[in-house]
N, CA, C and O atoms as a MOPAC input file, in Angstrom:
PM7 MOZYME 1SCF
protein

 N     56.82800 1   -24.85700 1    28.03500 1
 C     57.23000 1   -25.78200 1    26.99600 1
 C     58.75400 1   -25.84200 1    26.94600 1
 O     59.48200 1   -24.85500 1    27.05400 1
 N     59.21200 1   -27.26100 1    26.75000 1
 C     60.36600 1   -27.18600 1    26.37800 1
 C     60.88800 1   -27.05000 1    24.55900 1
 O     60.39900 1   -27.27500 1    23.45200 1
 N     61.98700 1   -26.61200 1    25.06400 1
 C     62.52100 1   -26.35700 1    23.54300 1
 C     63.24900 1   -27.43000 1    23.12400 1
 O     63.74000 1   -28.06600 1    24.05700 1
 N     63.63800 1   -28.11900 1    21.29900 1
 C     64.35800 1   -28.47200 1    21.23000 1
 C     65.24800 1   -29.10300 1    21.66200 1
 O     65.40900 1   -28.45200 1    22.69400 1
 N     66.11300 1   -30.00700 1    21.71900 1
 C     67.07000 1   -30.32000 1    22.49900 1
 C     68.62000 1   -29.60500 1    21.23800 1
 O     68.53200 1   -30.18300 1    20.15400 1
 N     69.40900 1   -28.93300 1    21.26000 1
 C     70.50800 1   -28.51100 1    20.06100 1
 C     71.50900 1   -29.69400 1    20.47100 1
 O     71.93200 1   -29.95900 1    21.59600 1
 N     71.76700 1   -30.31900 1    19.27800 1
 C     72.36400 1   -31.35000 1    18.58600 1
 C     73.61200 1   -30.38400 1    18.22700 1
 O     73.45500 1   -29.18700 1    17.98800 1
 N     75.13800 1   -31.17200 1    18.21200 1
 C     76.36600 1   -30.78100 1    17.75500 1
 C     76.55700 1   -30.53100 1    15.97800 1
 O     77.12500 1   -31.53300 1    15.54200 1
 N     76.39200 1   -29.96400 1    15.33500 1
 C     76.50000 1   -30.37500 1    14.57000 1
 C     77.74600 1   -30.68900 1    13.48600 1
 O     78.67400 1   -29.88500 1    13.39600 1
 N     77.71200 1   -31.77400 1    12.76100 1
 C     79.04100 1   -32.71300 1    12.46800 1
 C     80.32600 1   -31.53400 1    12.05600 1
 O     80.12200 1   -30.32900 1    11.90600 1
 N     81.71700 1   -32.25400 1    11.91600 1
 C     82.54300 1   -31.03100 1    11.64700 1
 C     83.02300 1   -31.52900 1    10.34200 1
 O     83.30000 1   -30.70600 1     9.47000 1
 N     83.13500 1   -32.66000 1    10.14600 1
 C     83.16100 1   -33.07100 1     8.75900 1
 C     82.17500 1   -33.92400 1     8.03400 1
 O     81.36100 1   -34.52700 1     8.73300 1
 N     82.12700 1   -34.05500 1     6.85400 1
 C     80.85300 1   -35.27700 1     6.20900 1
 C     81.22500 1   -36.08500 1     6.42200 1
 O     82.29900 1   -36.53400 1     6.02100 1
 N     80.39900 1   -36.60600 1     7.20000 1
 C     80.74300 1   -38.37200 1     7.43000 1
 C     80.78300 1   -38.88000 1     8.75900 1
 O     80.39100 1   -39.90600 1     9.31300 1
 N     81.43400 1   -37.74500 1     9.12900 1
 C     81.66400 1   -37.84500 1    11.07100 1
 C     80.46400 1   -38.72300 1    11.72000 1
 O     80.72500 1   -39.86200 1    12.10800 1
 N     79.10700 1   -38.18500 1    11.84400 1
 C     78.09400 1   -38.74000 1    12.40100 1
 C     77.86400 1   -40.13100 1    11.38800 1
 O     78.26400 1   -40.02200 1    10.22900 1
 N     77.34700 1   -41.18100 1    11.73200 1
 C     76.87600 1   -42.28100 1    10.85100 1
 C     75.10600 1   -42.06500 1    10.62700 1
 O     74.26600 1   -41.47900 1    11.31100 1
 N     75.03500 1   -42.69400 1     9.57600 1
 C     73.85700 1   -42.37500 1     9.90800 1
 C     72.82800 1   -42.98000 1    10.57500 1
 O     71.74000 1   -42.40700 1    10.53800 1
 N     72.94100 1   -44.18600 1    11.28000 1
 C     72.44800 1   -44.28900 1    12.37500 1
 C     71.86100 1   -43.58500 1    13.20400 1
 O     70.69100 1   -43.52800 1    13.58300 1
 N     73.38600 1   -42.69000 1    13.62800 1
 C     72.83900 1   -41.59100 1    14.94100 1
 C     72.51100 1   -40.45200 1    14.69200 1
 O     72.20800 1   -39.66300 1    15.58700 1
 N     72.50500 1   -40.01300 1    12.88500 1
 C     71.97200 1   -39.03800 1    12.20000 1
 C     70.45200 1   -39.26900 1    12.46000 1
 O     69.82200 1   -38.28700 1    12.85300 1
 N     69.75000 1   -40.50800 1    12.28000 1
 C     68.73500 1   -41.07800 1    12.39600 1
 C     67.93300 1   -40.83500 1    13.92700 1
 O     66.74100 1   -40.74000 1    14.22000 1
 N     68.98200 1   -40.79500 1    14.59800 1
 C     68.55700 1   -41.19900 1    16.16500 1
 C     68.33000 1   -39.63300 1    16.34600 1
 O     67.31800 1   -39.10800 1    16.80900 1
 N     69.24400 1   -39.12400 1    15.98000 1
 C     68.60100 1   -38.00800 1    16.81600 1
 C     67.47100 1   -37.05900 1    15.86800 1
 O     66.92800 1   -36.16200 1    16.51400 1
 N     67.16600 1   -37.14900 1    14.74900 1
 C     66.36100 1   -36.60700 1    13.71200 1
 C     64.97200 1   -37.33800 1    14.71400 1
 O     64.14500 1   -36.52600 1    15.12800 1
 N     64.73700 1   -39.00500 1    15.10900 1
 C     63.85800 1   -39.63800 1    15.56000 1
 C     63.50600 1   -38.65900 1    16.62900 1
 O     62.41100 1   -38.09800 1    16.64600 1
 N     64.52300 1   -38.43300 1    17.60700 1
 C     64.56900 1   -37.47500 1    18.76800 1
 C     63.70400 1   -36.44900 1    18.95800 1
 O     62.66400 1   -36.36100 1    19.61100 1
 N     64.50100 1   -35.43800 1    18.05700 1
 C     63.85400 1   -34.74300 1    17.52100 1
 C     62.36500 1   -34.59600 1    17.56600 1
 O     61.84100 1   -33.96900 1    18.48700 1
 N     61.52800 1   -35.25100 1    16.42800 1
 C     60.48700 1   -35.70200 1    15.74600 1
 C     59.53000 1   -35.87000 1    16.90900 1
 O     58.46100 1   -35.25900 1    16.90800 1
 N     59.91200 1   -36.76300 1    18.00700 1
 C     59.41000 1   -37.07600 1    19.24300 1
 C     58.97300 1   -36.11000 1    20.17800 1
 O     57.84400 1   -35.92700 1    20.63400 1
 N     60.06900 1   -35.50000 1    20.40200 1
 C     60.02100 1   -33.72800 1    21.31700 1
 C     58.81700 1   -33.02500 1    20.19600 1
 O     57.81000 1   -32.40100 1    20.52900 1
 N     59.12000 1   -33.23700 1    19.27200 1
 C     58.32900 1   -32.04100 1    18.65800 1
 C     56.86000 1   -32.30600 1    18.92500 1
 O     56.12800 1   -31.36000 1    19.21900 1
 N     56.37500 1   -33.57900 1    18.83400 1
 C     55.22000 1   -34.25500 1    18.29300 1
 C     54.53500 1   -34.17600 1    19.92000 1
 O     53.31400 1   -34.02200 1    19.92000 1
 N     55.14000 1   -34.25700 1    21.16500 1
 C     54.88500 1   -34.45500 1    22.24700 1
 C     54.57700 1   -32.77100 1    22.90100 1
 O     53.91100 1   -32.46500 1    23.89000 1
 N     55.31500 1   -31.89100 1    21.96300 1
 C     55.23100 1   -30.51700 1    22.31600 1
 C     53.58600 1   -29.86500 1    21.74800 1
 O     52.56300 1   -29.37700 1    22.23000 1
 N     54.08900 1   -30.19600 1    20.59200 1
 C     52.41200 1   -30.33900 1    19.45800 1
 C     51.00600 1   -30.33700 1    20.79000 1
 O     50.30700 1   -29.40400 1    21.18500 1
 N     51.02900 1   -31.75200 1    21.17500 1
 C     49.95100 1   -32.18700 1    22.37600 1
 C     49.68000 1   -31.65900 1    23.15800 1
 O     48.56500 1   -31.22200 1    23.44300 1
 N     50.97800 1   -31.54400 1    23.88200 1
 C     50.75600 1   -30.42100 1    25.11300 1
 C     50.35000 1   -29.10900 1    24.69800 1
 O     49.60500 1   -28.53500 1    25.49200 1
 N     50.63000 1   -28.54900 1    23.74100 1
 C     50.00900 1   -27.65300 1    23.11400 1
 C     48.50200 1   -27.31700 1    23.03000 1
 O     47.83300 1   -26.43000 1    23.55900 1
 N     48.19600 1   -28.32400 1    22.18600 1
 C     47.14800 1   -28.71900 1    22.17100 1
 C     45.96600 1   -28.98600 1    23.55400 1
 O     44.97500 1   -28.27000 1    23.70200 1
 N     46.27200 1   -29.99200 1    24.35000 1
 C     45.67500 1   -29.72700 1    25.73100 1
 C     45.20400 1   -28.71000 1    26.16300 1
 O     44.01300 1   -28.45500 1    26.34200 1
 N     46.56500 1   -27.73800 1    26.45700 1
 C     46.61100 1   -26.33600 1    26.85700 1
 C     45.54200 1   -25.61000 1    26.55700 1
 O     44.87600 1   -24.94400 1    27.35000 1
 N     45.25800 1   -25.82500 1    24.60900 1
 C     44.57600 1   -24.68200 1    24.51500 1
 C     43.21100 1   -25.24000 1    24.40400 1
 O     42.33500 1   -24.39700 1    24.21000 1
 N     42.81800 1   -26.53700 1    24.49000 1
 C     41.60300 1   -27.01800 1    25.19200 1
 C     41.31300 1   -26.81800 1    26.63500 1
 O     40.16600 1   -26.81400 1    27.08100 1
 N     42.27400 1   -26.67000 1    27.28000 1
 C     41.95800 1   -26.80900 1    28.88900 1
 C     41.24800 1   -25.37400 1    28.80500 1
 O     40.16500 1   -25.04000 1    29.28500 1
 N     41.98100 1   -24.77200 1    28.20800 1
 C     42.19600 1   -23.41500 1    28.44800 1
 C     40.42200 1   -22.45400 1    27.70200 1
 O     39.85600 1   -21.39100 1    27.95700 1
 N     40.21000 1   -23.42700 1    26.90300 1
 C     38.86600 1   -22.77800 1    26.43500 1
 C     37.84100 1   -23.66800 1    26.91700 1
 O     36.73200 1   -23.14800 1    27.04100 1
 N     37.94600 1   -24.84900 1    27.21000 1
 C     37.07900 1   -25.25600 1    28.62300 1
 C     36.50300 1   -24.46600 1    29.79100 1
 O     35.41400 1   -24.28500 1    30.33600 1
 N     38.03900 1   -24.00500 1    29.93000 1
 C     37.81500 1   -23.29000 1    31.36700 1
 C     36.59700 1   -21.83900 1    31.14900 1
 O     35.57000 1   -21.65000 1    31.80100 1
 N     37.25000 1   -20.85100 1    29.84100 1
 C     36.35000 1   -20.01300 1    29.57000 1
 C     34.65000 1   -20.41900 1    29.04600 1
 O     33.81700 1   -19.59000 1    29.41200 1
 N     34.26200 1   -21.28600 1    28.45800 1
 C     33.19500 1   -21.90500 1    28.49300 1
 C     32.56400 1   -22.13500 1    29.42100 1
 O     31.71400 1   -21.24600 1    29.47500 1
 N     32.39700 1   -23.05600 1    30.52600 1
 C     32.65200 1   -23.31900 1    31.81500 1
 C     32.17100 1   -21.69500 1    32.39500 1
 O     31.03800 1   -21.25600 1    32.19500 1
 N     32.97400 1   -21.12000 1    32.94400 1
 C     32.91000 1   -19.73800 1    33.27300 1
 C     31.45600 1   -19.18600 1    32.58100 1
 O     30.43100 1   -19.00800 1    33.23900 1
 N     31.57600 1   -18.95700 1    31.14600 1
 C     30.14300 1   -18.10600 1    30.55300 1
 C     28.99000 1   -19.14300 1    30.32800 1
 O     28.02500 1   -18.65800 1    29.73800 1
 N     28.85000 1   -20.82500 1    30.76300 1
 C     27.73700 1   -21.40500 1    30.87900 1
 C     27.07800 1   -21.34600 1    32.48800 1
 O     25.94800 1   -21.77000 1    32.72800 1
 N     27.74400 1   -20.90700 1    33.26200 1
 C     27.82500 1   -20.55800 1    34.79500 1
 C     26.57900 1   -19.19700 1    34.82300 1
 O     25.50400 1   -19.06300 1    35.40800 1
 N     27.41200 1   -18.29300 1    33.82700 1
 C     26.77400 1   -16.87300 1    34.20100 1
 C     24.91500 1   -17.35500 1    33.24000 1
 O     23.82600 1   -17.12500 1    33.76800 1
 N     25.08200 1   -17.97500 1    31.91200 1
 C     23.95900 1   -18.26700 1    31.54400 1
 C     22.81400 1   -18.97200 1    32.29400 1
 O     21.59700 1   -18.79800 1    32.36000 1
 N     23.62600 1   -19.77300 1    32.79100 1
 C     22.44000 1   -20.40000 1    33.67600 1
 C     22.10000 1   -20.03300 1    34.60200 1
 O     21.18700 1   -20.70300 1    35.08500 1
 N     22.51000 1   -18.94800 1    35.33200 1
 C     22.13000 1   -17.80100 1    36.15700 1
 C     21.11800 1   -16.77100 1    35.49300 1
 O     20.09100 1   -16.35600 1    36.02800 1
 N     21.55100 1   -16.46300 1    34.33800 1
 C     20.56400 1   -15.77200 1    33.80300 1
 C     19.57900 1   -15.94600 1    33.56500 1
 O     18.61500 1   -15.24900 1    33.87900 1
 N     19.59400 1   -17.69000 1    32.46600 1
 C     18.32500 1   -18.72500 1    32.55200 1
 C     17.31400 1   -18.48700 1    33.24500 1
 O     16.18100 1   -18.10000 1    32.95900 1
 N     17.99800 1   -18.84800 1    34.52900 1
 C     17.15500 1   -18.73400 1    35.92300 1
 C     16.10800 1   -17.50300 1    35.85300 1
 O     14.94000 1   -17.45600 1    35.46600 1
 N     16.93100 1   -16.58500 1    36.34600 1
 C     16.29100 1   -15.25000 1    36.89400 1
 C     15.42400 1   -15.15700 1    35.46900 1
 O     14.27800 1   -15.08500 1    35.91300 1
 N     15.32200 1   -15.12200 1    34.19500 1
 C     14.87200 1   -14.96500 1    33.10400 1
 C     13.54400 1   -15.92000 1    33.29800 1
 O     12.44500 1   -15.50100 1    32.93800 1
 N     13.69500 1   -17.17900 1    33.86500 1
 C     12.97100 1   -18.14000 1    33.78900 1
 C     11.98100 1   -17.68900 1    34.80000 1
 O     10.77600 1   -17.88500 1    34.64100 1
 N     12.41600 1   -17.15900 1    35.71500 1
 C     11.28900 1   -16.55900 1    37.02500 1
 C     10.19100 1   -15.77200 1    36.39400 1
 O      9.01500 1   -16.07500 1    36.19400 1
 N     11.07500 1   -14.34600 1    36.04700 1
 C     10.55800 1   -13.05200 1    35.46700 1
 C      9.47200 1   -13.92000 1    34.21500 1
 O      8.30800 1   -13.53200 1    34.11700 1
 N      9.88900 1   -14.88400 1    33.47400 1
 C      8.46800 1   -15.25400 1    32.73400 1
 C      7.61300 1   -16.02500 1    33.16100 1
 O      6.57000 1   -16.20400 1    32.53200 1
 N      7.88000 1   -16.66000 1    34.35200 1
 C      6.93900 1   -17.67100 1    34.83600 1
 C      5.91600 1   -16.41300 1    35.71100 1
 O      4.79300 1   -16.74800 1    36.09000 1
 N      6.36100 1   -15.18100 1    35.93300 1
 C      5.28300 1   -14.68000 1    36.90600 1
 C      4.84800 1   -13.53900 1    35.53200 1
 O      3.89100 1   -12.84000 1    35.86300 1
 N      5.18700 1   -13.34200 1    34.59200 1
 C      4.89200 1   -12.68700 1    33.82800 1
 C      3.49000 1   -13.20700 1    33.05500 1
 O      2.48300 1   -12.52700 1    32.85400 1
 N      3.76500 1   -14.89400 1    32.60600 1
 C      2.64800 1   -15.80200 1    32.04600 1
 C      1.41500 1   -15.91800 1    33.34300 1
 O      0.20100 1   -16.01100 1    33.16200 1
 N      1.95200 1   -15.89000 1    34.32500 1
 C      0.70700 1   -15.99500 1    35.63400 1
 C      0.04100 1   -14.50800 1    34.85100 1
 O     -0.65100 1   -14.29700 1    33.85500 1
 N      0.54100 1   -13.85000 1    35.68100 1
 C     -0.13000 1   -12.32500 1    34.92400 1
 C     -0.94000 1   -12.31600 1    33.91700 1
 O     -2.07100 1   -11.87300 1    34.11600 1
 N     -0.62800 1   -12.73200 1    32.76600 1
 C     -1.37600 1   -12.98100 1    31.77300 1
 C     -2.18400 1   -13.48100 1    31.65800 1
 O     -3.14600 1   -12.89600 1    31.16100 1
 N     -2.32000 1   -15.05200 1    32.09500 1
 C     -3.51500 1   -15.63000 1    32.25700 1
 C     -4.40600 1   -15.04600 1    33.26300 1
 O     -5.50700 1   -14.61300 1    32.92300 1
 N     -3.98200 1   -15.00200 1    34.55100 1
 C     -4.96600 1   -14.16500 1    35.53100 1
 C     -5.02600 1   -12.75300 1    34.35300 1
 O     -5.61200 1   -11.84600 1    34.94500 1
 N     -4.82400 1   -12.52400 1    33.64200 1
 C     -5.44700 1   -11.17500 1    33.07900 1
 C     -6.38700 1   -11.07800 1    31.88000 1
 O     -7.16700 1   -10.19900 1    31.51500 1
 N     -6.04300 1   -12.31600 1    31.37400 1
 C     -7.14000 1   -12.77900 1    30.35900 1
 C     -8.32600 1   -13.73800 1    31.02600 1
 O     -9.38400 1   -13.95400 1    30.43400 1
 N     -8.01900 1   -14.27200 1    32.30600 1
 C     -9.39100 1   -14.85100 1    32.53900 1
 C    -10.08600 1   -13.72300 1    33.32200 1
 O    -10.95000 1   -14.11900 1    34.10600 1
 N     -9.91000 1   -12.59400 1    33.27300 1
 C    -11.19600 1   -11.54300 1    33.22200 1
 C    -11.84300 1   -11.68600 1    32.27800 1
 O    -13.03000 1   -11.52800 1    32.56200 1
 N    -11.58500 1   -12.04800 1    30.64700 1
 C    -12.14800 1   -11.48800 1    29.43400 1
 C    -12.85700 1   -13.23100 1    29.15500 1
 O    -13.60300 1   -13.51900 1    28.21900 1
 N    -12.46100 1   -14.02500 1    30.04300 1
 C    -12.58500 1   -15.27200 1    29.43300 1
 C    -12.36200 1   -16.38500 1    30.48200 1
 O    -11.74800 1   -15.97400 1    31.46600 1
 N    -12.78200 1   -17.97600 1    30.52800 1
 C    -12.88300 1   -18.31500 1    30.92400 1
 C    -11.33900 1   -19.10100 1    31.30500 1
 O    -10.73200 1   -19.47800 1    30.30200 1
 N    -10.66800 1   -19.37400 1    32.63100 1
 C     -9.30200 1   -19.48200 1    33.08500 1
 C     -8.74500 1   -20.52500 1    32.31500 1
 O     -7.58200 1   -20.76700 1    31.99100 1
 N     -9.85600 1   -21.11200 1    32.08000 1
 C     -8.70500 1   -22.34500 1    31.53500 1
 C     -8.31600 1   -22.25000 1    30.33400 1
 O     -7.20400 1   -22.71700 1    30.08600 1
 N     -9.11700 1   -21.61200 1    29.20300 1
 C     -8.67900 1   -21.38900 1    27.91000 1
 C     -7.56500 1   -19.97900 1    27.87300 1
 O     -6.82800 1   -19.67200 1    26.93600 1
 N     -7.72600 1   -19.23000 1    29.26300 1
 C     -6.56400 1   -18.28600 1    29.05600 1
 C     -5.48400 1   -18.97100 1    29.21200 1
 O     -4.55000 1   -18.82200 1    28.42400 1
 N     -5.41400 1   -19.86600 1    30.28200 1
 C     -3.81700 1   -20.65800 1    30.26200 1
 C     -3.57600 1   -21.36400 1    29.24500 1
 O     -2.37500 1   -21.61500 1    29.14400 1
 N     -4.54800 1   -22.02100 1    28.01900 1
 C     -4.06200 1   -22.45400 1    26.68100 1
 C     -3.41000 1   -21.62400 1    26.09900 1
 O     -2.27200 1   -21.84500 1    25.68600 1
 N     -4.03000 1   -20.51600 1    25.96500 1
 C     -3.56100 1   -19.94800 1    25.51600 1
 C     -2.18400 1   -18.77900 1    25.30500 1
 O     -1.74600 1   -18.26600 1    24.27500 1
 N     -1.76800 1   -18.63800 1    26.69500 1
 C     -0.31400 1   -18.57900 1    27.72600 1
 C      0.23900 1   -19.69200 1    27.20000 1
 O      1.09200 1   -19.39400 1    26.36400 1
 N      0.06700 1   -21.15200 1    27.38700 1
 C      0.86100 1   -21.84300 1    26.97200 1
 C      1.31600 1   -22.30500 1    25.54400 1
 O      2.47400 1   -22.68400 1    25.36700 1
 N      0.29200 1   -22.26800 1    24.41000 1
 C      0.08800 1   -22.32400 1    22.84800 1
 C      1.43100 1   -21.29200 1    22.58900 1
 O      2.29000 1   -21.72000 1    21.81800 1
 N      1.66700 1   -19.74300 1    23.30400 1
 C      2.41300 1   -18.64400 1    23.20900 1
 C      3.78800 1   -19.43100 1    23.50000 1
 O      4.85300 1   -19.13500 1    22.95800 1
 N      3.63400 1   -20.38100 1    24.34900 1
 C      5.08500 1   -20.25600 1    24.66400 1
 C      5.94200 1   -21.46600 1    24.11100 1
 O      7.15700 1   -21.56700 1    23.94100 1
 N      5.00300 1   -22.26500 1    23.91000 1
 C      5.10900 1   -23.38100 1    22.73500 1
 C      5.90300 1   -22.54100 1    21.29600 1
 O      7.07900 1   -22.27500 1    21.04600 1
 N      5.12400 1   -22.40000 1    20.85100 1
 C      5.53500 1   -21.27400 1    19.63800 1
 C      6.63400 1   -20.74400 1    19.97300 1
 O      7.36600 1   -20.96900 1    19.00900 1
 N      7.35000 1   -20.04800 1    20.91200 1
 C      8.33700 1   -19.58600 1    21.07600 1
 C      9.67200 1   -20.40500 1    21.51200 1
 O     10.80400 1   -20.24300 1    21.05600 1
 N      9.32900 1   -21.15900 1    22.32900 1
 C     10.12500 1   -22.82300 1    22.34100 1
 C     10.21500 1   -23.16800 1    21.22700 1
 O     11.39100 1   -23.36400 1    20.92000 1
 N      9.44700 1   -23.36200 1    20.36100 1
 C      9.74400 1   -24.14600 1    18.94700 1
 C     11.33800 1   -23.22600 1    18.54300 1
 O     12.46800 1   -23.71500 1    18.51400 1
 N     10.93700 1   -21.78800 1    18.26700 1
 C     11.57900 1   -20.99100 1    17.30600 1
 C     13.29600 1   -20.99100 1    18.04900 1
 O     14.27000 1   -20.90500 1    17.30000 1
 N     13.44100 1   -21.08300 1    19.35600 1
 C     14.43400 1   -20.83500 1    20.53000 1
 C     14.99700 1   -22.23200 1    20.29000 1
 O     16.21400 1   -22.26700 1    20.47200 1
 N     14.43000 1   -23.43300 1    19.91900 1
 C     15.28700 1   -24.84200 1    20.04300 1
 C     15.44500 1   -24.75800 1    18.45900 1
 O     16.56900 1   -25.19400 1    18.20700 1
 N     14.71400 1   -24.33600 1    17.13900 1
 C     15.76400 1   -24.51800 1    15.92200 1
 C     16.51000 1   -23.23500 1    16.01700 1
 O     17.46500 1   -23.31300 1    15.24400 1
 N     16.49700 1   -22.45500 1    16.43500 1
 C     17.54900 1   -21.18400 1    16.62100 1
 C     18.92700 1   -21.62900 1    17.18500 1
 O     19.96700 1   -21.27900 1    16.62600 1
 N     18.92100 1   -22.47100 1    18.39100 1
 C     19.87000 1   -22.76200 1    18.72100 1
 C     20.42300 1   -23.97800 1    18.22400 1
 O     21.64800 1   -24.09200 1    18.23700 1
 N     19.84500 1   -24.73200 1    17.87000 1
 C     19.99400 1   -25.99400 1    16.84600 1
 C     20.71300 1   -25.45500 1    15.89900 1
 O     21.76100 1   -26.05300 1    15.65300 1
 N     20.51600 1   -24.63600 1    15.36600 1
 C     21.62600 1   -24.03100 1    14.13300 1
 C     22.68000 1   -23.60800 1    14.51700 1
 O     23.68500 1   -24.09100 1    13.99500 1
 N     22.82500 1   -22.67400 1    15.45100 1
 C     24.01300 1   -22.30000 1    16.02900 1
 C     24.95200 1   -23.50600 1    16.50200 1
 O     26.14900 1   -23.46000 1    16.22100 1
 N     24.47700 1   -24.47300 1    17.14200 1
 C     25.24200 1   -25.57900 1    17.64700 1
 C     25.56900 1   -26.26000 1    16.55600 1
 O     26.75700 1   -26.51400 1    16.35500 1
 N     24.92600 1   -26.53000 1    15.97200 1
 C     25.72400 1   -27.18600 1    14.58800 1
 C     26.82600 1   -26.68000 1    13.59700 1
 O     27.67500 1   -27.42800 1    13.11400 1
 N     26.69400 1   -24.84300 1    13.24700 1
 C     27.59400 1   -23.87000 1    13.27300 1
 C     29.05300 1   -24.38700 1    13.80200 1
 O     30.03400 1   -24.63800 1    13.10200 1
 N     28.96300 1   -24.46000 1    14.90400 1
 C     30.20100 1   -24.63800 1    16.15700 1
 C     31.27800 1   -26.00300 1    15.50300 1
 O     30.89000 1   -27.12700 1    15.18400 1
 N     32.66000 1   -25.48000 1    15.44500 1
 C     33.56300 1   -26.18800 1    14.91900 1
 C     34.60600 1   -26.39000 1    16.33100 1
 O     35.70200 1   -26.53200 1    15.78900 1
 N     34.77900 1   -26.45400 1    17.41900 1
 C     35.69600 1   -26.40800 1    18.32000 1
 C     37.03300 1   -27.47500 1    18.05300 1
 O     36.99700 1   -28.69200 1    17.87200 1
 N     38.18700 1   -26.57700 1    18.09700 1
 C     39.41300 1   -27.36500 1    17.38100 1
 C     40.48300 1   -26.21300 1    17.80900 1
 O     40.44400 1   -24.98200 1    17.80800 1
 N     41.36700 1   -27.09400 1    18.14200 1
 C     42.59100 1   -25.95600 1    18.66000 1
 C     43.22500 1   -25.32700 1    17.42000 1
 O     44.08600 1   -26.09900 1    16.99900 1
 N     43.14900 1   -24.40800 1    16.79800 1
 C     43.48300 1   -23.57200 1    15.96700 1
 C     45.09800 1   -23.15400 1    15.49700 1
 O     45.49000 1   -22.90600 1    14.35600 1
 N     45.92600 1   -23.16500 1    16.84200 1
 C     47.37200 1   -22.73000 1    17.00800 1
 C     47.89300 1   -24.17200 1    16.39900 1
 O     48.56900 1   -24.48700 1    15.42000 1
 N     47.18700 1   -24.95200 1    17.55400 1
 C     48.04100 1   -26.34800 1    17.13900 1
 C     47.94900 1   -26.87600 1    15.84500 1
 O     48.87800 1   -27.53500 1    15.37800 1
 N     46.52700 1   -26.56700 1    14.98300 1
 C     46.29400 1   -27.38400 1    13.67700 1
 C     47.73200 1   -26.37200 1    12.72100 1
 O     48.69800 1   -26.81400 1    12.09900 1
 N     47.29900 1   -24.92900 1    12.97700 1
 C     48.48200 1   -24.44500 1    12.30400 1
 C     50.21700 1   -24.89300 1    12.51200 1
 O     51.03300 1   -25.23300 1    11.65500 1
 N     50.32400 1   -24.78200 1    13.54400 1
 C     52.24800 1   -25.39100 1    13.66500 1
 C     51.90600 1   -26.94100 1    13.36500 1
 O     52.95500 1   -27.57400 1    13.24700 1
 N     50.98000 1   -27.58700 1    13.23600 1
 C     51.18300 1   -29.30900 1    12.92000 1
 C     51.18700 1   -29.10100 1    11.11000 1
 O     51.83200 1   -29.79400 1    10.32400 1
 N     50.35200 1   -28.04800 1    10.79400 1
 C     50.53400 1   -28.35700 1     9.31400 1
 C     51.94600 1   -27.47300 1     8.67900 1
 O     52.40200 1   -27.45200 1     7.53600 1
 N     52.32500 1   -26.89400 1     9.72900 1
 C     53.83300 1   -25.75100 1     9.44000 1
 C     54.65000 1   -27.02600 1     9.54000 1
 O     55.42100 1   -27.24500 1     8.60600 1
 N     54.58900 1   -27.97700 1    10.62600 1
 C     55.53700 1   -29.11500 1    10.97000 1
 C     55.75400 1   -30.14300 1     9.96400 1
 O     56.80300 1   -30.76500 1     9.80000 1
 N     54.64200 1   -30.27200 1     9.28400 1
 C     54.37400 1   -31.36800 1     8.27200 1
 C     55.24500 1   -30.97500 1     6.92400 1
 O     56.09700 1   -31.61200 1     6.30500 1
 N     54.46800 1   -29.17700 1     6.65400 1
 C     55.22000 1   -28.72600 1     5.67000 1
 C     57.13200 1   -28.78800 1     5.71300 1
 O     57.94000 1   -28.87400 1     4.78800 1
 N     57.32800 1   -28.69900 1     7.21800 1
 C     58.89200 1   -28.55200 1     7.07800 1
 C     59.92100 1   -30.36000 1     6.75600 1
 O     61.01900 1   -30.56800 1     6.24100 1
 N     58.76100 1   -31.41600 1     7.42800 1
 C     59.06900 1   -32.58500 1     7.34700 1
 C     59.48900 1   -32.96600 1     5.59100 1
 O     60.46700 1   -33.56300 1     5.14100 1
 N     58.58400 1   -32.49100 1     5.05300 1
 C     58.73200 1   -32.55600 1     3.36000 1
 C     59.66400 1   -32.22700 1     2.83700 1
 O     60.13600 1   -32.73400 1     1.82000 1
 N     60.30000 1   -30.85600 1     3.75900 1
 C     61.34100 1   -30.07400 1     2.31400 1
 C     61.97300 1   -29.46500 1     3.43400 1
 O     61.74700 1   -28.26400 1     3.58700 1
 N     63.01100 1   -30.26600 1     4.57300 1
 C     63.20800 1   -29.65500 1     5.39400 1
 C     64.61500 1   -28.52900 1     5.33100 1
 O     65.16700 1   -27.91000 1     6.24000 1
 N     64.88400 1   -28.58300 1     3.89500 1
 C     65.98200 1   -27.53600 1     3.65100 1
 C     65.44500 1   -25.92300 1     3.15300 1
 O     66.29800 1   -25.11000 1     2.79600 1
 N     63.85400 1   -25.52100 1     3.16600 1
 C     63.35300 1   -24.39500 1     2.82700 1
 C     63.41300 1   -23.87600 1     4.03700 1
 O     63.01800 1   -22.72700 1     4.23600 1

């Protein structure tokens, strides 16, 4: 990031007009507001990237998770159609997993709605920036 640009400042009252008191306050204002963004970007790119990264490893996990129950539910049904006839054991393998799908999509349904994603640094120095725009002699 760049900094600031430092302005001379006047040696007597009056020296600058205010015109170019204006111009460079505008200046200013500009650098700052453009610094703000890039800011901002940054720390979106930047939690993209980590997201990205841990939806990678999940869906790896997904996977292998998704195997281990697909041969787990075989099992089951081949283990209940000893006691019973095959096809009502696989209803019943599947009724199980229904039920558990239900509870896994409003589980995560809540959590996703939970989720506020917003660059945090930047909302703070834009409302520090705002505050100094107001009363810029505190």
């Amino acid at each position: 990031m760049t900094s600031l640009p430092s302005h001379p400042a006047p040696t007597r009252a009056g020296d600058d007009s205010v015109g170019e008191l204006l111009s460079v306050v505008t200046s200013d204002v500009q650098t700052l507001f453009r610094q703000e963004v890039e800011l901002a970007k940054a720390e979106v790119r930047h939690e993209a990237t980590k997201a990205g990264k841990a939806a990678g490893m999940y869906g790896g996990a997904g996977f292998g998770g998704y195997m281990v129950l697909l041969f787990l539910s075989l099992a089951a049904v081949l283990g209940l159609a000893n006691v019973m006839d095959g096809g009502w054991a696989a209803l019943i393998v599947a009724a199980v997993w229904a039920v558990i799908a239900a509870v896994l999509y409003q589980r995560g349904r809540t959590r996703m709605r939970a989720m506020a994603p917003k660059p945090e640094r930047t909302v703070e120095t834009m409302k520090e920036n705002a505050q100094w725009a107001r009363h810029p002699t505190r």
